[in-house]
N, C-alpha and C positions, 0 to 999 in steps of 0.2 A: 443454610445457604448464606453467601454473604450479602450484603449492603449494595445494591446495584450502583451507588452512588462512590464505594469503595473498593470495587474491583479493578483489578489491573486489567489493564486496556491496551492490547497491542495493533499497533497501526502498522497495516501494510500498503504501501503502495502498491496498488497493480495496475499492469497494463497489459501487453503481445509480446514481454522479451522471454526469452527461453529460461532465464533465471527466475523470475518470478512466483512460479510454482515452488519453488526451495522456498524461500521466505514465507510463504502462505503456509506449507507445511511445517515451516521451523515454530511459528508463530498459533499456528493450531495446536502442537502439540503443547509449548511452553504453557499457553493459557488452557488448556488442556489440564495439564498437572499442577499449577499454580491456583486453579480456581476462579481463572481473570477470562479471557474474553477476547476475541480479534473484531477488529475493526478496519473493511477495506477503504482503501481512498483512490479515484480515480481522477486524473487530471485533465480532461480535453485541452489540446494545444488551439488558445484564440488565433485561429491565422486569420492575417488581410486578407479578407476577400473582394477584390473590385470589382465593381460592376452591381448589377442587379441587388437589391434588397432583399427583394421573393427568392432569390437564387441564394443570399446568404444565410435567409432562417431556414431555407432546406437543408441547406450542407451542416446545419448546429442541428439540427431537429435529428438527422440521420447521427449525426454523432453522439447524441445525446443519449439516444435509442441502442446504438450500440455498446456506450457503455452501459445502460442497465442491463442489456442483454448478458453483458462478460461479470459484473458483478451476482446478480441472478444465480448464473450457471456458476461461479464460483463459492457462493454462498452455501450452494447444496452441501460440495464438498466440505466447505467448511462445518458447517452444521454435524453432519455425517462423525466429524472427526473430534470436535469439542462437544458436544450435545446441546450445545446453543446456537443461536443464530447470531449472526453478526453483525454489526452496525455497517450502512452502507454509506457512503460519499462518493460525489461528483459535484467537482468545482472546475473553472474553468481560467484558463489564464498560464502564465509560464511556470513548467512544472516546480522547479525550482523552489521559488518565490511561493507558488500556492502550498508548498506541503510542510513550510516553515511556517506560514501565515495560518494555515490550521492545526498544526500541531501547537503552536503557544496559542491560540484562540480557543479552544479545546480541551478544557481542564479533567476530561476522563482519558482523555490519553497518556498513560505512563512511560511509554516504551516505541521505538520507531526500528522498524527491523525490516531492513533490505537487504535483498542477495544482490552477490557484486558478480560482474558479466567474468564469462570465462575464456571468451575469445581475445584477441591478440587487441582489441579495442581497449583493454584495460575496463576498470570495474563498473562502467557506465556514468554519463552524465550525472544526475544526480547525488552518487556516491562521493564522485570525484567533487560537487560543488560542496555538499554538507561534508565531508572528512576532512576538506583542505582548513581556505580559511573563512569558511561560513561556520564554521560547529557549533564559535559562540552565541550563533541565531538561537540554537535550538535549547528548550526546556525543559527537554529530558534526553534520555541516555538515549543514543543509536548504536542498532545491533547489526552488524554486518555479517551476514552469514555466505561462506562459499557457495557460492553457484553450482560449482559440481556435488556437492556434497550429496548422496544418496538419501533414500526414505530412513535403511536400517542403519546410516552414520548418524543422522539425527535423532533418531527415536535412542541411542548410544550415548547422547551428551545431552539432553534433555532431560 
C-alpha cells in the first residue's frame, strides 16, 4: 500500500447539480486505478441573513446538517467504488473563492475534477470562473469531465 502522505488526492466538489454524479464517479474510478483517493468538498453559500440571530444559527445549523447528510450518503457510494473511504469537507463562504482557497491550503490534494453542466446554461458557475481567467489561482491540474458522459464511457477512458 502506499504512503497515505503520498497518494493522489482527487477533490470533487459536490453539491444537488445533475452533473455532479459524473465527477464523483470519474474521480472514484481514476483513484480507483491509480491507487490515490477522492476527497469530497462541499460549500454552503454564506447568505445575509436579516433579522433574528437565533433564526440565523438555525438556517447554518439546518445547512450544516444537510450537507453532512449528502456527503454521508455519497461517501457510501464512494467507498463501495474505491474500497476506501473518503476524505470529507464543508466550508462555508463563496463557492468560488472557498474551493481555490482549499485546494492551494491543502497539500494532499493532487487533482480537482468537475463535471461541466449539460443544459443550455453552459458549463456552470464555477467551471466558467476557475477555466477562464482564475486558472492561475489554482495549484494543480483541473479535470473537467462531460456531464453527459455515461458509467460505461468512463470506466472506457479511465
Amino acid at each position: 500500500m502506499s504512503d497515505p502522505g503520498n497518494l493522489r488526492t482527487f477533490l470533487v466538489v459536490v453539491d444537488n447539480s445533475v452533473e455532479m454524479p459524473v465527477a464523483l464517479y470519474y474521480a472514484s474510478r481514476r483513484a480507483r486505478r491509480t491507487g490515490g483517493r477522492v476527497a469530497m468538498l462541499h460549500v454552503i453559500r454564506r447568505e445575509e441573513i436579516h433579522g433574528l440571530a437565533s433564526v440565523a444559527a438555525l438556517i447554518r445549523e439546518e445547512a450544516l446538517q444537510e450537507a453532512e447528510q449528502l456527503l454521508q450518503r455519497l461517501a457510501v457510494t464512494v467507498t463501495e467504488e474505491t474500497g476506501t473511504p473518503p476524505a470529507l469537507y464543508i466550508r462555508e463562504g463563496v463557492p468560488s473563492e472557498e474551493v481555490v482557497n482549499f485546494v492551494n491550503n491543502d497539500p494532499t490534494v493532487s487533482i480537482l475534477v468537475l463535471a461541466a453542466g449539460t443544459g443550455p446554461d453552459g458549463p456552470g458557475p464555477l467551471i466558467s470562473y476557475l477555466a477562464g481567467r482564475s486558472m492561475w489561482k489554482l495549484r494543480v491540474p483541473l479535470t473537467i469531465v462531460p456531464g453527459s458522459l455515461s458509467h460505461e464511457q468512463i470506466d472506457a477512458i479511465t
